[in-house]
FIMAR-595027 format. One record per atom (N, C-alpha, C, CB): residue in three letters; x, z, y. Coordinates in steps of 0.001 Angstrom, whole numbers, padded with zeros to 6 digits, always signed. Glycine has a CB too. Example, Ala and Ser with C-alpha at 12.3 -4.5 7.8 and 13.67 -1.06 7.14 Angstrom:
Ala+013190+007800-005690;Ala+012300+007800-004500;Ala+013200+007800-003300;Ala+011308+009046-004473;Ser+012850+007080-002250;Ser+013670+007140-001060;Ser+012900+007870+000030;Ser+014084+005725-000598;
This chain:
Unk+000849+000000-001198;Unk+000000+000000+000000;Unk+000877+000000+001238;Unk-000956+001224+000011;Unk+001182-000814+002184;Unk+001389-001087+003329;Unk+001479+000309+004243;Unk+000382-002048+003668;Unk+001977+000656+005311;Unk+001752+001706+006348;Unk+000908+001471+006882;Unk+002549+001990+007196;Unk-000032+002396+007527;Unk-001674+002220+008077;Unk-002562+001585+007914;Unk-001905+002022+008995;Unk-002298+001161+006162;Unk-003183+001250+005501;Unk-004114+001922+004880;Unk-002955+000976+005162;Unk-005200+002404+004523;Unk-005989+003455+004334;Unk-005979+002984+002742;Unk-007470+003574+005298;Unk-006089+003723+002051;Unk-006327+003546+000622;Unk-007993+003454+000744;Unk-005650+004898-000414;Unk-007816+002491-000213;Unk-009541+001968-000770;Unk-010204+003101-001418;Unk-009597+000621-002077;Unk-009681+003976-002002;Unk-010563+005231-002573;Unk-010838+005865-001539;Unk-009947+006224-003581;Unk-010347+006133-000499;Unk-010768+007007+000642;Unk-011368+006383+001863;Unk-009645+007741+001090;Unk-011294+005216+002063;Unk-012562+004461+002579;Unk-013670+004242+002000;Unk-012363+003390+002858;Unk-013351+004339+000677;Unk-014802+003930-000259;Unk-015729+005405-000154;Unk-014345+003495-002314;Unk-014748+006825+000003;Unk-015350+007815-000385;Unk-016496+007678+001264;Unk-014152+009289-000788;Unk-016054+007444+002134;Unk-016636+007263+003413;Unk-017527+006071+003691;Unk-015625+007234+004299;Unk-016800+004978+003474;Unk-017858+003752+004069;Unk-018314+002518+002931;Unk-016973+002863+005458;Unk-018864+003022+001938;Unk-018921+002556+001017;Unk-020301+001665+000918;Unk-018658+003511+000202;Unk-020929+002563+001465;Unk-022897+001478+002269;Unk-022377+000822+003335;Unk-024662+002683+003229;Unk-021324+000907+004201;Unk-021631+000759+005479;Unk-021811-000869+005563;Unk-020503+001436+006436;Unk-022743-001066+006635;Unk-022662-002865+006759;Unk-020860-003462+007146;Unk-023951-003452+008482;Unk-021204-004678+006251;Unk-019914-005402+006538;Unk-019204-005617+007962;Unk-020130-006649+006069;Unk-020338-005948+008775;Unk-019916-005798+010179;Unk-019205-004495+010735;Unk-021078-005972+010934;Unk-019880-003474+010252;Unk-018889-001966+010963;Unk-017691-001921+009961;Unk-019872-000060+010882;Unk-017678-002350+008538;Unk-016373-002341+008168;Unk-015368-003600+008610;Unk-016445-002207+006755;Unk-015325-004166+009357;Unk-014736-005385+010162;Unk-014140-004644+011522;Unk-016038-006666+010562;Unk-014757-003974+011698;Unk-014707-003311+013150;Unk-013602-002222+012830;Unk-016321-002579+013751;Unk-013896-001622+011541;Unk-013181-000918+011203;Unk-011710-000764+010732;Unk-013733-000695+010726;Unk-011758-001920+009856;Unk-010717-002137+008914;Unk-009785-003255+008781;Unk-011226-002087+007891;Unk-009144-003585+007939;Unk-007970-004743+008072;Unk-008776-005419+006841;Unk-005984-004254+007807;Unk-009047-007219+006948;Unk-009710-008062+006451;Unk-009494-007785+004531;Unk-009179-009496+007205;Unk-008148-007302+004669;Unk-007593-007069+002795;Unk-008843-005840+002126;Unk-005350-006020+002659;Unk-008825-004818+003418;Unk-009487-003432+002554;Unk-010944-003874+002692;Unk-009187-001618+003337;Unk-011641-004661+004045;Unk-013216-005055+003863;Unk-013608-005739+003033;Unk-013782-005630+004746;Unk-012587-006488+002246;Unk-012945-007268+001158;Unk-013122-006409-000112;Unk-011930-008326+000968;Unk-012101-005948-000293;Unk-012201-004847-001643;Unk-013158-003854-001675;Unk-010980-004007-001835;Unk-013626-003223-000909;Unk-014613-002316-000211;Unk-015814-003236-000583;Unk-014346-002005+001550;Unk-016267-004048-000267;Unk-017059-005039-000998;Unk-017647-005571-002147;Unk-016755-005593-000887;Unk-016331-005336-002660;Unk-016217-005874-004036;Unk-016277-004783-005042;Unk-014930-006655-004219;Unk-015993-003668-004689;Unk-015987-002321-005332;Unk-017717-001611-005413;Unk-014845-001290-004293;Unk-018319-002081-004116;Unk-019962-002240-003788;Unk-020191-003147-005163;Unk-020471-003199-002012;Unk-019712-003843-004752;Unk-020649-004928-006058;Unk-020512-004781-007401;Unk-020295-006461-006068;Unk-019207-004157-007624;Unk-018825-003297-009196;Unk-019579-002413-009247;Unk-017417-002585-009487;Unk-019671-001762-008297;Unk-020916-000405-008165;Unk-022251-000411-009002;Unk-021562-000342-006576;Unk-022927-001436-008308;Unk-024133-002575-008271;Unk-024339-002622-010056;Unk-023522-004455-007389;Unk-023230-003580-010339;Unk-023406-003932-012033;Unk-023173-003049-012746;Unk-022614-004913-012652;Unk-022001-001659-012538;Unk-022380-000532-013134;Unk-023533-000132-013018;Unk-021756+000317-012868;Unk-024690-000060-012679;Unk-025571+000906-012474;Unk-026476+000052-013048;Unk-025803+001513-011099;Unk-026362-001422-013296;Unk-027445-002473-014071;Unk-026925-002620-015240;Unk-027692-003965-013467;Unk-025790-002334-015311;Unk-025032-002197-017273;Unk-024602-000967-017431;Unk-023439-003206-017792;Unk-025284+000138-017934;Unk-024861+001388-017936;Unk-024397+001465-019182;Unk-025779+002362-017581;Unk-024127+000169-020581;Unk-024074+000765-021845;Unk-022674-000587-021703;Unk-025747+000799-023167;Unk-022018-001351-020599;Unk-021508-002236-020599;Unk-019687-001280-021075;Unk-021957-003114-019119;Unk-018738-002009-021739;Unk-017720-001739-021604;Unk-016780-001808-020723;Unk-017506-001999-022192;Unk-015503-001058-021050;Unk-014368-001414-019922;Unk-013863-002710-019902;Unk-013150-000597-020043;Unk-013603-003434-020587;Unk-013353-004580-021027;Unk-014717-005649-020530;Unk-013080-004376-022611;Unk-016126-005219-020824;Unk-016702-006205-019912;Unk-016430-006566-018729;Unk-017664-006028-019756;Unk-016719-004994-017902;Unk-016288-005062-016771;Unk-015575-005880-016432;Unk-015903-004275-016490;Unk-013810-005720-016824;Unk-013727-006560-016384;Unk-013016-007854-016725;Unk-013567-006139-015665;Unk-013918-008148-017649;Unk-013649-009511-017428;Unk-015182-010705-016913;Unk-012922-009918-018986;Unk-016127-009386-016681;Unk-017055-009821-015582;Unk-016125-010547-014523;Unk-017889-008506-014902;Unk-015685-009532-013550;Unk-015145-009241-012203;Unk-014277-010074-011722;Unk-014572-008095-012107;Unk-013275-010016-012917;Unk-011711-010710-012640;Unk-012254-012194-012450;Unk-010367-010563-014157;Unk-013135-013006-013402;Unk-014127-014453-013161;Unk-014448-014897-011985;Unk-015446-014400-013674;Unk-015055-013415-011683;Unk-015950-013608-010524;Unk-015268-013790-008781;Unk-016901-012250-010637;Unk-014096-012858-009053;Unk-013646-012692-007880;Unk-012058-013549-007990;Unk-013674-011020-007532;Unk-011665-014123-009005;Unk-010649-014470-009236;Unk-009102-013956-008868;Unk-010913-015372-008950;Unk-009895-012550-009473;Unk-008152-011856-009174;Unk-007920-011137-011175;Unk-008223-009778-007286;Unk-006498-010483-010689;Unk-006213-010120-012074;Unk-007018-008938-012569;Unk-004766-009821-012226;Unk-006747-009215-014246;Unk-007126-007717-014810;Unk-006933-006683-014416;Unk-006762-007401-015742;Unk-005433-006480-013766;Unk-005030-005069-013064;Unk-005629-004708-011936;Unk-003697-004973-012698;Unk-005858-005844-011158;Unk-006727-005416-010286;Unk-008121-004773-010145;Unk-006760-006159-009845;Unk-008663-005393-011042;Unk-010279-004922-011921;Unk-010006-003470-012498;Unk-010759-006121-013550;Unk-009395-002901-013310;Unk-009226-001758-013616;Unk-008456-001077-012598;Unk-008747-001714-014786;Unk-007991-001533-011277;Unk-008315-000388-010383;Unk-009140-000245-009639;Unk-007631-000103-009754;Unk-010180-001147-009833;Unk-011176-001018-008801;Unk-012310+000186-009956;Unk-011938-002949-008204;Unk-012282-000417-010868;Unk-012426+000655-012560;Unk-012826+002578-011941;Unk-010009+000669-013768;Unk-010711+002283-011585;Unk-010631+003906-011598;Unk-011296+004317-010348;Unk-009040+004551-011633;Unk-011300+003376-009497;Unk-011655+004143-008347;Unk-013493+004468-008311;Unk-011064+003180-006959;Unk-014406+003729-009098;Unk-015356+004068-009161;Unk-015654+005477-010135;Unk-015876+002970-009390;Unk-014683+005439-010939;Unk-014971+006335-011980;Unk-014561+007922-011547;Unk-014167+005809-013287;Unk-013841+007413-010046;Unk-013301+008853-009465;Unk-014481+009138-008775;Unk-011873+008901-008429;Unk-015055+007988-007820;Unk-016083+008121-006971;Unk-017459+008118-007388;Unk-015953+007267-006154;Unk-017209+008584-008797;Unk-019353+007993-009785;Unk-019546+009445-009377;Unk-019771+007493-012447;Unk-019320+011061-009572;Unk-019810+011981-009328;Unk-020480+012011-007854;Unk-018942+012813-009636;Unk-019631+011912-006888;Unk-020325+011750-005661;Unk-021586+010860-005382;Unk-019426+011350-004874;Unk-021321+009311-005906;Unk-022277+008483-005759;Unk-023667+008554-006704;Unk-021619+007327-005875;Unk-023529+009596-007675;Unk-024528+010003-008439;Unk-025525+010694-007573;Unk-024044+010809-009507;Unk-024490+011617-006839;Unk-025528+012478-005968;Unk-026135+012442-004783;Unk-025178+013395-005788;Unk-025458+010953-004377;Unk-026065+010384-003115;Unk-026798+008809-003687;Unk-024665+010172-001775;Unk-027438+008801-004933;Unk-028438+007901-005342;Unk-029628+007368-004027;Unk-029178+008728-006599;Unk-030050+008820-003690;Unk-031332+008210-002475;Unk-030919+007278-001494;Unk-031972+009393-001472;Unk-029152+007666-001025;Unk-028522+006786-000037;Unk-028065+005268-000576;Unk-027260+007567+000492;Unk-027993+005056-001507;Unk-028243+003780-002091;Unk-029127+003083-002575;Unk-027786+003662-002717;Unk-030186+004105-002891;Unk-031379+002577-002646;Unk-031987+002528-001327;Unk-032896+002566-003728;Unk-031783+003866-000013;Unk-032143+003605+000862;Unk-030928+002206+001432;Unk-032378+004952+001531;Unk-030189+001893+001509;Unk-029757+000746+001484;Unk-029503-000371+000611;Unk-029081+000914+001831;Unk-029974-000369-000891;Unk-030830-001404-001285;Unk-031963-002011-000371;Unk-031394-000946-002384;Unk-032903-001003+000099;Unk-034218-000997+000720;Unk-033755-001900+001618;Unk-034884+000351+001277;Unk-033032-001690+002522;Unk-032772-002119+003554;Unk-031749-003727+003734;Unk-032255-000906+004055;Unk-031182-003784+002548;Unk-030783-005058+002141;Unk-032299-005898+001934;Unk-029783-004920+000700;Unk-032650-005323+001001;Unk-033932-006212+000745;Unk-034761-006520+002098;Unk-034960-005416-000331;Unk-035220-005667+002531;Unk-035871-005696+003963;Unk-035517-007149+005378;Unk-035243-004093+004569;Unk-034523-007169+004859;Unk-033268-007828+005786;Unk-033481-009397+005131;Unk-031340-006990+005437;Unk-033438-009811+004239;Unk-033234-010764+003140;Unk-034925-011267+003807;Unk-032898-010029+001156;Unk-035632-010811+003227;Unk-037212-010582+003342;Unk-037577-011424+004987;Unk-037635-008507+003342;Unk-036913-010558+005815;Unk-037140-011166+007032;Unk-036228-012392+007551;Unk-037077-010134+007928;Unk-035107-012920+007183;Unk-034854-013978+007293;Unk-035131-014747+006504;Unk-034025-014065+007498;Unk-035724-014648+005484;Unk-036510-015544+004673;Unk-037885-016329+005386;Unk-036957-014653+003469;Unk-038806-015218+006136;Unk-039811-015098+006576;Unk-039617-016249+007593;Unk-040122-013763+006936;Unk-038476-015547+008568;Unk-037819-015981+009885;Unk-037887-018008+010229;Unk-035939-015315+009653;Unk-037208-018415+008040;Unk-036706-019984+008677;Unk-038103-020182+008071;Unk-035038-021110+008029;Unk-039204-019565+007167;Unk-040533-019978+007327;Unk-041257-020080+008583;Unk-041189-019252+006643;Unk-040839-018954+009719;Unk-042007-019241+010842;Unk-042941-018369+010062;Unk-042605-021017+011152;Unk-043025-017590+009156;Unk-043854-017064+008616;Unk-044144-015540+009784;Unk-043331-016934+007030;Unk-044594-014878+010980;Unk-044671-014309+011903;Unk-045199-012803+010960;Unk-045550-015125+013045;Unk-046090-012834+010287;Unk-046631-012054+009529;Unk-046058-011242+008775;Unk-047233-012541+008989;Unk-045082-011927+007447;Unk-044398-010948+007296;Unk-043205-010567+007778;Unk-044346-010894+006420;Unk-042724-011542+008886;Unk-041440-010927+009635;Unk-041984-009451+010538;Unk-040739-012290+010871;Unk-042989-009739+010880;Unk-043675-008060+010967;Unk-043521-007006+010124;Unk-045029-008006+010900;Unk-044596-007493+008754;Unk-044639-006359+008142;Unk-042943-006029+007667;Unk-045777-006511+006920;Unk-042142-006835+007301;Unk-040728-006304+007218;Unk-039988-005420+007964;Unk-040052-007130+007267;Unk-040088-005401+009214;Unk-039763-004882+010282;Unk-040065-004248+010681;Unk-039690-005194+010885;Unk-041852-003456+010434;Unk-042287-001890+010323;Unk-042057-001415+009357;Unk-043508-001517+010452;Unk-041693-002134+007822;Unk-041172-000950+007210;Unk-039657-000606+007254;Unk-041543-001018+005898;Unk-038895-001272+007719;Unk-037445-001054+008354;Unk-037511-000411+008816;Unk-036765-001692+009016;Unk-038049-000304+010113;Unk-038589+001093+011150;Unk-038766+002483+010522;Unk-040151+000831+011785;Unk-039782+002121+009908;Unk-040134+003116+009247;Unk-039142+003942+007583;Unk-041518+002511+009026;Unk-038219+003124+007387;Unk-037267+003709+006610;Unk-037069+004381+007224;Unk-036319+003248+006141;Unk-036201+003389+008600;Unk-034658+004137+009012;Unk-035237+005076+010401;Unk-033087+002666+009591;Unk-036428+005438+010376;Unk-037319+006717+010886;Unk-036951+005903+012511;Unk-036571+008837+010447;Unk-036984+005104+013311;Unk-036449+004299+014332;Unk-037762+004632+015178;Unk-036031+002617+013941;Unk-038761+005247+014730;Unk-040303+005444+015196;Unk-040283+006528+015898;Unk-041403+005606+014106;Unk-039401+007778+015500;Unk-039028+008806+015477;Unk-038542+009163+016951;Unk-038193+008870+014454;Unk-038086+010403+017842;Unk-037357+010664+018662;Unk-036651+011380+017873;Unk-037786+011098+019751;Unk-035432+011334+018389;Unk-033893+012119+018055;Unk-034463+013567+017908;Unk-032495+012024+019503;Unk-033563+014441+016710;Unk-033801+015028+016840;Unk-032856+016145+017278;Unk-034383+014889+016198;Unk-033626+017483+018034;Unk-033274+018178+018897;Unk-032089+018961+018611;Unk-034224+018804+019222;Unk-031116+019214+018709;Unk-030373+019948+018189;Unk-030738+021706+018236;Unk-029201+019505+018787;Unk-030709+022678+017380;Unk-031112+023884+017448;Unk-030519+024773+018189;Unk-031176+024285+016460;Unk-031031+025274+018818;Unk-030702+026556+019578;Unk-030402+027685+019206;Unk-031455+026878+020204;Unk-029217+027149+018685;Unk-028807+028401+017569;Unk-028229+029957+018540;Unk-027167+027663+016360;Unk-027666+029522+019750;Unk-027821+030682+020538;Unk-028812+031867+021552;Unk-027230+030338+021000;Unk-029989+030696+021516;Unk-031221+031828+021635;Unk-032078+032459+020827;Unk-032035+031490+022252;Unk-031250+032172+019163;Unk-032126+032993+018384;Unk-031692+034324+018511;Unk-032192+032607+016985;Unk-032900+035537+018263;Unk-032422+036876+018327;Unk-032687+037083+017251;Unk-032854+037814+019210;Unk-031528+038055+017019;Unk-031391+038996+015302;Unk-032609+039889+015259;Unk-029785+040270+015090;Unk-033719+039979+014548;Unk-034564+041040+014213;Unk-034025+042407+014369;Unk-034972+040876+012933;Unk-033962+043029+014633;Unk-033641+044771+014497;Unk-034132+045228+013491;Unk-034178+045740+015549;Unk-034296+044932+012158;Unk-034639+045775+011081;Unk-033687+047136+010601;Unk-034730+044825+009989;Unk-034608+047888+010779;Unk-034280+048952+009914;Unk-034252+049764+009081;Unk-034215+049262+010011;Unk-033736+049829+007928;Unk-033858+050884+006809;Unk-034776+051994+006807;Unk-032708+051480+006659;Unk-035583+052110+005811;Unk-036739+053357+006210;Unk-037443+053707+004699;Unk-038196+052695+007529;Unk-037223+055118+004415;Unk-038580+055585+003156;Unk-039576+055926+003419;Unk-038491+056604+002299;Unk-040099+055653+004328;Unk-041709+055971+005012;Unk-042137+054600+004705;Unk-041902+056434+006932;Unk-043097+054755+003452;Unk-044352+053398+002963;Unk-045285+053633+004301;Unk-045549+053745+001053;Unk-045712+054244+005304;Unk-046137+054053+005975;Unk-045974+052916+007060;Unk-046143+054893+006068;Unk-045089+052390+007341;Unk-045034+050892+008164;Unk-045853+049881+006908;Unk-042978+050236+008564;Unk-045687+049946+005887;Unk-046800+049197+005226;Unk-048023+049119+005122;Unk-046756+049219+004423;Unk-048349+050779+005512;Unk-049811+050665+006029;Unk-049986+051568+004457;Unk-050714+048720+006390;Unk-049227+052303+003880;Unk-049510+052937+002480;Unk-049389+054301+003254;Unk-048338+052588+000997;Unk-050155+055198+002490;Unk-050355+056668+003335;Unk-049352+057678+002092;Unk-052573+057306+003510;Unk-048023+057894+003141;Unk-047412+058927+002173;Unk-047343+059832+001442;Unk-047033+059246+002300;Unk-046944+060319+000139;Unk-047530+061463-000583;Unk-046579+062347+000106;Unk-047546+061471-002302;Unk-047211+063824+000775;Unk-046508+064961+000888;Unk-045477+065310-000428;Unk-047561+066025+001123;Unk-044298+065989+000416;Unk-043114+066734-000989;Unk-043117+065620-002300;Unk-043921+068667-001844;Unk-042815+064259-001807;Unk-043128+063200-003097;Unk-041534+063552-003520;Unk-043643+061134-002682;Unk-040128+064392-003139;Unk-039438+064307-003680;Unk-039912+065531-005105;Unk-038335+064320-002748;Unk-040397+066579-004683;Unk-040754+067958-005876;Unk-041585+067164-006706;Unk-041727+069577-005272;Unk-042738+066660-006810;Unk-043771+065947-007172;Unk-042659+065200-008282;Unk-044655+065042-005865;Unk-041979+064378-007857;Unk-041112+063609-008900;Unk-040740+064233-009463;Unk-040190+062893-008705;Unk-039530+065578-009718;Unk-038851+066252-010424;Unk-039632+067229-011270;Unk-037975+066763-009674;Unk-041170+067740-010764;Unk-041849+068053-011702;Unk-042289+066869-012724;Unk-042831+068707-011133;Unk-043017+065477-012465;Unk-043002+064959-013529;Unk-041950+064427-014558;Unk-043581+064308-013264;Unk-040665+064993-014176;Unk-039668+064298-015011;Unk-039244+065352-015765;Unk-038512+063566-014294;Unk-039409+066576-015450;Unk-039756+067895-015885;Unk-040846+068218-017144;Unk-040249+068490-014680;Unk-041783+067555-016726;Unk-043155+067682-017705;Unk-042898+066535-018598;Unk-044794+067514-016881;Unk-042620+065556-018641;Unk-042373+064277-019674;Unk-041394+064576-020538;Unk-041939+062924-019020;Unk-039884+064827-019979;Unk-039406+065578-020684;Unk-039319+066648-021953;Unk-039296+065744-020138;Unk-040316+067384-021371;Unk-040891+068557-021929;Unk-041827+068280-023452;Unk-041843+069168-020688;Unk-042508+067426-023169;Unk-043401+066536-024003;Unk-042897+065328-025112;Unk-044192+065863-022987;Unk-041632+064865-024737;Unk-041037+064042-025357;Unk-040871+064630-026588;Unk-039987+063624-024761;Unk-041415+064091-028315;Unk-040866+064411-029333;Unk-039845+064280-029825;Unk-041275+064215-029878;Unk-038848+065230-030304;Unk-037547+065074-030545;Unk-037574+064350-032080;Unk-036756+066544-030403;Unk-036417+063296-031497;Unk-036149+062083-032798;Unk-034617+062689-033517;Unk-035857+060017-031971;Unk-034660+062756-035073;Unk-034010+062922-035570;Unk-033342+061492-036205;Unk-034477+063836-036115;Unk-031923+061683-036237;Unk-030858+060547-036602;Unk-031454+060522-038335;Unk-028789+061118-036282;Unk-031810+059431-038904;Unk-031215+059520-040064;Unk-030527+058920-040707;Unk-031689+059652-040619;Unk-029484+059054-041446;Unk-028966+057948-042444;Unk-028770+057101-043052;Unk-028878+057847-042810;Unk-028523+055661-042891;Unk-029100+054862-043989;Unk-028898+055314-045122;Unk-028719+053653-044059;Unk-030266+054926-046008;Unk-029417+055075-047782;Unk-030401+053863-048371;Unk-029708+057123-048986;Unk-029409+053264-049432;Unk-029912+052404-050338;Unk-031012+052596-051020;Unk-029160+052191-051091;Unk-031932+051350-050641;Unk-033441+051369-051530;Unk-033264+051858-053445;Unk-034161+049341-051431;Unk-034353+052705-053731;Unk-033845+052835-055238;Unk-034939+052308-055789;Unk-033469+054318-055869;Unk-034479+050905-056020;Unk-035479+050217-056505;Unk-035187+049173-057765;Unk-035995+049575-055373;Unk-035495+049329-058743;Unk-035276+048412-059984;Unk-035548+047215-060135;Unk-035789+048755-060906;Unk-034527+046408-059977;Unk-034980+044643-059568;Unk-035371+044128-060889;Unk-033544+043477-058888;Unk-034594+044355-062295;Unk-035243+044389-063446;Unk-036065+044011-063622;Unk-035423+045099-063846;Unk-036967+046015-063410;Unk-037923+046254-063532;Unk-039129+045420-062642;Unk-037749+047424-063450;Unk-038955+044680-061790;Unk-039605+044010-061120;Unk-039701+043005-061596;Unk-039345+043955-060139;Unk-038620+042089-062119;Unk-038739+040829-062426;Unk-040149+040708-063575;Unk-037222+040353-063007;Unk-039864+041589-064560;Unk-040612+041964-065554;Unk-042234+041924-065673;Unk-040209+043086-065683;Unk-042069+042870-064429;Unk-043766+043468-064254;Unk-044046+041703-063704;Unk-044207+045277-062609;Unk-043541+040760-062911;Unk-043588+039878-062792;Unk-044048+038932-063466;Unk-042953+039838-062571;Unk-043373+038701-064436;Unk-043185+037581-065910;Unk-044664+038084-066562;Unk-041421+038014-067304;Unk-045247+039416-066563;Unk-046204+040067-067022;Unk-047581+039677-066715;Unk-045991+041187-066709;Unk-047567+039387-064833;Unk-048703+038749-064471;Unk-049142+036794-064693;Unk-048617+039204-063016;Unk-050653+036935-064823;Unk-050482+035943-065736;Unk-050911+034657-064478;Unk-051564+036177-067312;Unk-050435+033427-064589;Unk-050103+032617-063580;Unk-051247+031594-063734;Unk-048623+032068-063662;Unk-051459+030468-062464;Unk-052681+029388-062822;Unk-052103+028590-064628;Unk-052719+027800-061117;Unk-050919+028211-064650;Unk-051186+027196-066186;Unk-051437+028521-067165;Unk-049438+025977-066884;Unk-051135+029898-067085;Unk-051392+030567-068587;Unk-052684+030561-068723;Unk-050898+032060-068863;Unk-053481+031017-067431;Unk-054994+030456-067414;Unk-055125+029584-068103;Unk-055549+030000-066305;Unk-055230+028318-067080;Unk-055804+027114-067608;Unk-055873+027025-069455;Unk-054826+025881-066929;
């Protein structure tokens, strides 16, 4: 990698949705391409989830006409970046959505079709909340701390206290006590029981075929 170059795993961890245009703005033409292309490995991972390493890439390498080595690092770098992108799923189909949306209305657009270049364009709006005013940032310095304070009076609950409820307790733990039947430990000891003699009395009773 070149000096001030950014490594592709750490642009990817950041601008990995972003439109091609802000990564242009951003970046040097080598990393917006790969950044791209790592999107689109993305893409077919997530439509071949039972596909091999070896499909991969020899999907990719076809497609984009670079080497195997190159494909298996674009490989590792998803496979570093799949935990994160697992958990930001909503943020990728909210920009699926919005690919599609986009597609939809220039489609509409070289129809002259007015109608649904509308309806495309309120639900764009309405994704990317554009309907909305900003929202306010919180006033996290005029909140005041509650003054709560510690208290054994059930009375702020609106419960009416028992007088001397500490004596009251120590007599009933006093009286239960008192009442509790005392359990004696005992011993295990082996059943004395004649397995024999069981089998026997067994063989003795008479079964459905001795019937029959």
């Amino acid at each position: 990698m070149k000096p001030g170059i950014p490594a592709t795993i750490d642009v990817c961890r950041v601008d990995l949705w972003t439109s091609k245009a802000e990564l242009e703005e951003r970046y040097d033409p080598v990393t917006v391409a790969r950044v791209m292309r790592v999107r689109d490995e993305y893409q077919w991972m997530l439509a071949n989830p039972d596909a091999r390493d070896r499909q991969f890439v020899e999907e990719f390498a076809g497609r984009y006409g670079v080497t195997d080595q190159a494909i298996y690092a674009d490989l590792s770098i998803i496979k570093q970046l799949m935990p994160a992108l697992s958990a930001a799923t909503k943020d990728f189909h909210r920009w699926k959505t919005n690919q599609m949306l986009l597609e939809t209305y220039q489609m509409a657009r070289k129809r002259k079709d007015t109608k649904t270049m509308e309806r495309a364009a309120t639900s764009y709006g309405k994704l990317n909340r554009v309907d909305l005013e900003d929202e306010q940032a919180m006033p996290f310095d005029l909140i005041v701390v509650q003054p709560f304070t510690p208290t054994q009076d059930p009375s702020v609950l609106g419960i009416k206290p028992i007088p001397n409820i500490d004596e009251k307790i120590s007599q009933m733990i006093a009286k239960y006590r008192a009442e509790t039947i005392d359990i004696d430990d005992v011993e295990y000891e082996e059943a004395d029981i004649d397995e024999d003699l069981w089998k026997e009395e067994d063989d003795e009773q008479p079964t459905e075929r001795n019937i029959l």
